[in-house]
N, C-alpha and C positions, 0 to 999 in steps of 0.2 A: 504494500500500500504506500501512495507517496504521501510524505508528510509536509505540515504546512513548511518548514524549513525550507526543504528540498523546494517546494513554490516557492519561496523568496529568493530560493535562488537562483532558479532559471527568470522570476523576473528582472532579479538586478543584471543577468546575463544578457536579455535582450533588453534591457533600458525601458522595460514597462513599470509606471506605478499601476498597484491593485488597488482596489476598495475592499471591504473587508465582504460585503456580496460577491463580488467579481472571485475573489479567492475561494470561499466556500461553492461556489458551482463548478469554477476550472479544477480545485480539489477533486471535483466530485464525478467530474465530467472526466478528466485522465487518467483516475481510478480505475472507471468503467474501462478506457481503453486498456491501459496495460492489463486489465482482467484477460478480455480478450484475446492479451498475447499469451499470458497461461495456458488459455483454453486450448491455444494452437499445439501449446508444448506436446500437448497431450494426447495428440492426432500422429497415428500410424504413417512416419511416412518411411519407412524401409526400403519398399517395393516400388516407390515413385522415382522416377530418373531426372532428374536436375536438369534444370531447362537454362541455355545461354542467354541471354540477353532479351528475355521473356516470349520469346517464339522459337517454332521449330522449322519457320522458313530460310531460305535461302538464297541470296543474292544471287542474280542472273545476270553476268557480263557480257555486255559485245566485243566483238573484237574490235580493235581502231581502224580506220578505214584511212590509209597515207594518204590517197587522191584524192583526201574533200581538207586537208588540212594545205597552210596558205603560206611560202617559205617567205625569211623574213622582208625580204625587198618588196613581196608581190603583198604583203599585209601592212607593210605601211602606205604601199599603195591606194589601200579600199578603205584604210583609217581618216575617217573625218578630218583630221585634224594634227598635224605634227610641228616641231619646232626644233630649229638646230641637229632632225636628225635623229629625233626621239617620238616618239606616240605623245600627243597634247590631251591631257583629260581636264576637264572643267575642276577647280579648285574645292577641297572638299571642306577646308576652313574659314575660306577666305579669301579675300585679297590684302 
């Protein structure tokens, strides 16, 4: 069970002030949840196989295709926009 303590001091961890209602329902309220994780403790999982990255799909590659890619003389070519010899991009800070 978490104690009022333990609440002050995840609130001084995230710079929350409580009221003293606000603390008796979050008490009461993350009580309930960590019950929750016990309950899980306590679930059969031997024969379950551990899942990566929350599915059991699999990423489908293409292969690159060289003749749609643009070498670099002929891509500063089709680029809007260049200066001194470089690719020119609209300023992201400023001027």
């Amino acid at each position: 069970m978490l104690a009022k303590k333990d609440l002050e001091k995840l609130a001084d961890l995230s710079r929350m002030k409580l009221k003293e209602s606000e603390e008796k329902k979050l008490l009461h309220d993350l009580g309930s949840i960590l019950n929750h994780f016990e309950e899980l403790k306590e679930l059969d999982t031997e024969k379950v196989q551990p899942m990566n990255g929350g599915t059991f799909s699999s990423n489908v590659w293409r292969e690159d295709d060289s003749d749609t890619r643009l070498s670099g003389e002929k891509s500063k070519e089709e680029f809007p926009a260049t200066e001194n010899g470089y690719l020119k991009v609209p300023s992201v800070f400023g001027e």
